[in-house]
Structure formats: structure tokens, C-alpha cells
C-alpha positions in Angstrom: 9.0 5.9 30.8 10.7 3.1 32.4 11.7 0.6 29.5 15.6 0.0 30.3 16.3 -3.5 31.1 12.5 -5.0 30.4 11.7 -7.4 27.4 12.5 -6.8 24.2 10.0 -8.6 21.3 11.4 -11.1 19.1 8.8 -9.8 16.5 11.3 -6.4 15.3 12.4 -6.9 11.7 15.7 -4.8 11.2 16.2 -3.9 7.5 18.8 -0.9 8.8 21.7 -3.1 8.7 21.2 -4.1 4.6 22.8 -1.3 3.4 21.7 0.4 0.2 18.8 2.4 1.7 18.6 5.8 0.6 18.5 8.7 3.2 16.6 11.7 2.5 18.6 14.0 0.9 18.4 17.2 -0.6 15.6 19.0 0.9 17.0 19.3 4.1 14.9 17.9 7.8 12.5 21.1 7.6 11.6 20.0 3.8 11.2 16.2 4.6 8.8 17.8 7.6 6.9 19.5 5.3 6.7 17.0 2.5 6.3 14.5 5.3 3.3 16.3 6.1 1.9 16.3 2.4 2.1 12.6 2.5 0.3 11.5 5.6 -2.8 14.3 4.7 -3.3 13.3 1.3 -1.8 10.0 1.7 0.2 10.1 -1.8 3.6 8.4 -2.4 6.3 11.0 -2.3 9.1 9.1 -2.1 10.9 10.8 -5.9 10.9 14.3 -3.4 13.0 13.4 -0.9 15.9 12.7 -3.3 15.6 9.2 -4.7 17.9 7.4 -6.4 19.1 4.8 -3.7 18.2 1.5 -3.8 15.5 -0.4 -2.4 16.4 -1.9 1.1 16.2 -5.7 0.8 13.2 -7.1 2.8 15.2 -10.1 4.1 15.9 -9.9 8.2 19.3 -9.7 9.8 17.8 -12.1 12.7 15.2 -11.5 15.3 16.2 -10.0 18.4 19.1 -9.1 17.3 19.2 -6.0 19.8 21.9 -3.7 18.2 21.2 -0.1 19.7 19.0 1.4 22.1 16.9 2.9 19.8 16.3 -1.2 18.8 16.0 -2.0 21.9 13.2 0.7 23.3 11.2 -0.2 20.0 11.8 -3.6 21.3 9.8 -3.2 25.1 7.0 -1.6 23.4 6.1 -3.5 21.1 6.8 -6.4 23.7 4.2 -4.4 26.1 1.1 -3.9 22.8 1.8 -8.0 22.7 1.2 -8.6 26.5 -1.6 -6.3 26.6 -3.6 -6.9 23.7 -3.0 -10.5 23.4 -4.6 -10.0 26.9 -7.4 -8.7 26.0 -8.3 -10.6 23.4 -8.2 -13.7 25.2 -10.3 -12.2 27.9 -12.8 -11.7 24.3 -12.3 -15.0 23.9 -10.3 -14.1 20.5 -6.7 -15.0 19.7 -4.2 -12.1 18.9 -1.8 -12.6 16.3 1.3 -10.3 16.9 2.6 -8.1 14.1 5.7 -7.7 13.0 7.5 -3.7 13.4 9.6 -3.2 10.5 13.1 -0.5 11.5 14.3 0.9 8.2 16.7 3.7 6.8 15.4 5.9 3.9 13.1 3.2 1.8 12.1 0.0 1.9 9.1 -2.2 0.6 6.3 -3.4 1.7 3.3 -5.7 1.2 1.5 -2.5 0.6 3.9 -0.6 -1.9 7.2 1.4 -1.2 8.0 2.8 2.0 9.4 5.9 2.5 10.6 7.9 5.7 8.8 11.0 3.8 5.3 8.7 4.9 6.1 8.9 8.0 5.3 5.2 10.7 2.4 3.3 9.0 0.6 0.0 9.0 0.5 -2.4 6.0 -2.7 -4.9 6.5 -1.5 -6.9 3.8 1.3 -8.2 5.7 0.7 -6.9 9.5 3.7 -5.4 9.2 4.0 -2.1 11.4 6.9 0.1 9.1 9.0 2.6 11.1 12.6 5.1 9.8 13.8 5.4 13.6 15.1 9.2 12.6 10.9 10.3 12.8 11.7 10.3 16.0 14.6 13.1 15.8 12.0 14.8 13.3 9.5 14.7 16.2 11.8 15.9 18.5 13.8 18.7 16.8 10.9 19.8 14.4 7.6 19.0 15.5 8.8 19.6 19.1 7.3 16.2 20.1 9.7 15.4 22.5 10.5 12.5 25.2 10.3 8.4 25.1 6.6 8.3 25.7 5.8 10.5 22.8 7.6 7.5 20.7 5.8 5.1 22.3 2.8 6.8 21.8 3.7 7.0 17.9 4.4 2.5 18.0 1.6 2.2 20.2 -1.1 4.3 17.4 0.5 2.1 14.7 -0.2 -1.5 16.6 -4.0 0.2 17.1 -4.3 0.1 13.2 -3.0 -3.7 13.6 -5.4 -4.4 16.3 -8.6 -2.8 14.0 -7.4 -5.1 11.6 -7.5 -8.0 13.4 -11.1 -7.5 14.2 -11.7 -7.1 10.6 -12.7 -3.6 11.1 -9.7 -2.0 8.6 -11.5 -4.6 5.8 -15.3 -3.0 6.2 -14.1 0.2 6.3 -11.9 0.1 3.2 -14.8 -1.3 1.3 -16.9 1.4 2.6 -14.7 4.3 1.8 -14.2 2.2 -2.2 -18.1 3.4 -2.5 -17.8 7.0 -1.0 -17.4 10.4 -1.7 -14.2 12.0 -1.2 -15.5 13.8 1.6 -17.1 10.5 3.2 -13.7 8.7 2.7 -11.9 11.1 4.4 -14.6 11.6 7.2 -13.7 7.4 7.0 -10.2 7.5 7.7 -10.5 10.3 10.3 -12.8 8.1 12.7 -10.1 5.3 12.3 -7.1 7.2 13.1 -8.7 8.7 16.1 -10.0 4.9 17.1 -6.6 3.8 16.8 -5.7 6.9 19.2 -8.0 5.5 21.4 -6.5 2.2 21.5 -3.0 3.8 22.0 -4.5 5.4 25.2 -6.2 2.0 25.9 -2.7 0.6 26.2 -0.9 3.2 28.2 -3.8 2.4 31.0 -3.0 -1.0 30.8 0.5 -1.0 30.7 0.9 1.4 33.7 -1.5 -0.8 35.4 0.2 -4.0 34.9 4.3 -2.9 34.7 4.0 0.8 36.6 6.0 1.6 33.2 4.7 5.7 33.5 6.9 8.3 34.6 5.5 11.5 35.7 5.1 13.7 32.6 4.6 10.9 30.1 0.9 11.6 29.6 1.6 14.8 29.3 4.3 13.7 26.3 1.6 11.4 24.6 -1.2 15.0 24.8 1.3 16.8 23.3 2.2 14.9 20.3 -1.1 14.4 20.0 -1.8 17.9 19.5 1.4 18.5 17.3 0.3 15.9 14.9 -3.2 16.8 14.8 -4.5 17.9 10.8 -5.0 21.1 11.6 -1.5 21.5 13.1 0.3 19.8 10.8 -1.3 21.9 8.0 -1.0 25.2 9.3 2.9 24.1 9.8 3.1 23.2 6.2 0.7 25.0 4.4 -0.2 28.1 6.7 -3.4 27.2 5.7 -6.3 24.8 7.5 -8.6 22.8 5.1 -10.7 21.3 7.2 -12.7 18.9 4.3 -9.4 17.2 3.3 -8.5 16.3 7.4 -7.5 12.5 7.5 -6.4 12.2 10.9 -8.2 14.3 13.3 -7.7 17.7 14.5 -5.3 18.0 17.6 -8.4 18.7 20.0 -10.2 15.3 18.6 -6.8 13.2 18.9 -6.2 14.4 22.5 -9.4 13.8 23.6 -9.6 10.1 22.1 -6.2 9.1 23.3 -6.9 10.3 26.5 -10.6 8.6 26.8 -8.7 5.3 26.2 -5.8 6.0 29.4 -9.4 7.2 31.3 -11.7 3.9 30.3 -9.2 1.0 29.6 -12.3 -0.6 28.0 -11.8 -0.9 23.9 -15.5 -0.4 24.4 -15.4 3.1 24.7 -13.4 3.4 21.5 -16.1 3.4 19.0 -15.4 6.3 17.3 -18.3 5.1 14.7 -21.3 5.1 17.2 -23.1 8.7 17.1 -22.3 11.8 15.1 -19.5 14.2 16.4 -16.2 13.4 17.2 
């Protein structure tokens, strides 16, 4: 992926330079992977198992743009690239995009939405469009899912700003209230079709952003299919549980979250990203 050099967004708040933020200790990386794991299936704050006791980090900013290492600075271009491109297509929908803010962290932190952990893993808080990212997932991915190379990060910022983007369309709202009135099965069946829409979205920008900057290297879709298919429900629970449950599946199986990212790079069209339309997935 070629990001060196390119614009960075001013939109990166960088809590990592507080101090104070408590590293997971204790369980060592294969038990934050597997706790880790436990948190983004069943989507339960974890935070006292991955050796607490630190404080929270304080949610004031050190600056924007304040572009201290490179791991700031790639987080920087793609996030830059999600505003170019969907503030592109939104105005081409005649709607306005409202950039989010991407939150770097160490250990814990808050958010509009509760505590955040590294244990949760990258998520999106809708109550204050934050996107919320601990910069060592990405050595998790890497040394312990396997999910290796720059484009399988990108892949990882580019899913989270997809959850942004359903929000602003007011689609996160309709489908919380809908899953507030369903069965647990029906929830979960909920949350699956909007992680795999926001998969789609992911792929929607990689189209677009080859397309407009020629950012793709050779091998970086390949990067993106991959950690698709590592962080697939079925994967992940077979890596922490030996087990598959297929009725408590809130993401999509690796098969379902290849096949939607990789629609989006195909189509380019948010269009074809209705994972609510029709029956299967």
C-alpha cells in the first residue's frame, strides 16, 4: 500500500501520549487474543481480565496532527483517504458527510459509549462518532492472528469508518431499535448483516481509493481476504474456543466477510451493499 508521504487527517485524536493508560498485563498476548475474542462475539466488557488497575486515559487531545510516529502517521492517510472518498460520495447523493474522529489509545480509555479496552478490540461509538483504536491490535494481528501487511490495517480503520458511514445514514439508529425488540437470535442475525455491510463498505473504499490515488500494491487485496477470513466468527471461535456456535455469530463467518468485502472492491456502488435485501448472506 502506498501511504508514505500522502496526507495525513487532522481528525486523529492521540490519547497515547497522556500517560496513565494501563497495558494489558498478566495474561500474556495469546490470552488478550483469546479474551479479545470473547469480547467482540458476545460483545461484553472485559476490561477487569486483562489486568486492570491502571488508570483511565484522560480524553483530552495532545493536538491534532500532531504526527508523532509512523504508526500515527499511516492511521493518518487512511483515515484521510475514508474522508475523500466518502465525503465524495455523499455529495454525489446529494448528502453532506460529517468526518469522524479516530481515537489512538494505550491500554483503556473512555468513551461516549463506556470504557474502552484494547481487550475489545477497534470499535465505533455512535454517540460521539468517535472511531476507538490500541495501535498494538495491529501487532496482535500480525503475530497472532497472522493478519499480516499495511492493507490488512487499513482494512481493519477502513471497516470501522463503514460503521460511521451506516450511522450517518441513520441506519445504526433503526437497527438498534430493531434488535431492542428481538430475540437473541434475531439480534444477533441483526448485528451480523451490519458487520458484513460495513465489510462491504470497506471494500467500497479500497475500489475507490485505488481508482482515485493508485494507492494498491500488488498483494493488498489479497491482505484485506485474508484478514477477512482470520476474523471471521467461525475462525475466531474455533481459535478460542475450539468450538463453532453458529447461533451466537455476530460478525459473519470468514466465507460471508470475504465475499462482502470483496463485492464492494468488485461494484464500487454502496448500492450493492444491502446486506438487508433478500434472505441468505
Amino acid at each position: 500500500m502506498k501511504w508514505r508521504g500522502r496526507r495525513t487527517s487532522t481528525n486523529i485524536e492521540d490519547r497515547r501520549r497522556g500517560g496513565g493508560g494501563a497495558r494489558a498485563g498478566g495474561i500474556g498476548i495469546v490470552g488478550l487474543l483469546i479474551v479479545m475474542a470473547v469480547g467482540l462475539l458476545f460483545g461484553v466488557d472485559i476490561s477487569p481480565l486483562v489486568g486492570g488497575g491502571g488508570q483511565m486515559q484522560s480524553s483530552a487531545p495532545a493536538g491534532p496532527n500532531e504526527i508523532d510516529d509512523q504508526t500515527e502517521e499511516f492511521v493518518g492517510v487512511v483515515l484521510a483517504d475514508t474522508e475523500a472518498i466518502w465525503g465524495d460520495i455523499f455529495r454525489k447523493s446529494g448528502l453532506t458527510y460529517e468526518d469522524p474522529t479516530l481515537v489512538l489509545f494505550a491500554g483503556r480509555t473512555v468513551s461516549a459509549c463506556g470504557g474502552a479496552d484494547a481487550a475489545m478490540g477497534p470499535f465505533y461509538c455512535p454517540n460521539d462518532q468517535n472511531v476507538f483504536l490500541d495501535t498494538d491490535f495491529f501487532h496482535v494481528m500480525a503475530e497472532q492472528m497472522g493478519a499480516r501487511g499495511d492493507f490488512a490495517a487499513a482494512y481493519v480503520i477502513a471497516h470501522e469508518v463503514g460503521h460511521h458511514v451506516q450511522n450517518q445514514l441513520g441506519l445504526l439508529g433503526r437497527v438498534s431499535g430493531l434488535r431492542a425488540r428481538a430475540s437473541q437470535a434475531q439480534s444477533n442475525e441483526l448485528s451480523v448483516r451490519i458487520e458484513l455491510q460495513a465489510d462491504c463498505y470497506a471494500g467500497i473504499w479500497a475500489r475507490h481509493v485505488q481508482d482515485r490515488f493508485g494507492t494498491l500494491e500488488p498483494g493488498d487485496i489479497e491482505e484485506a481476504m485474508d484478514t477477512a477470513a482470520r476474523i471471521g466468527d467461525d475462525a475466531l471461535q474455533r481459535a478460542s474456543r475450539g468450538v463453532v456456535v453458529p447461533d451466537s455469530f455476530t460478525h459473519g463467518t470468514s466465507e460471508q466477510r470475504q465475499d462482502w468485502f470483496y463485492r464492494g472492491f468488485q461494484s464500487g456502488d454502496p448500492q450493492d451493499c444491502d446486506t438487508f435485501e433478500g434472505g441468505r448472506l
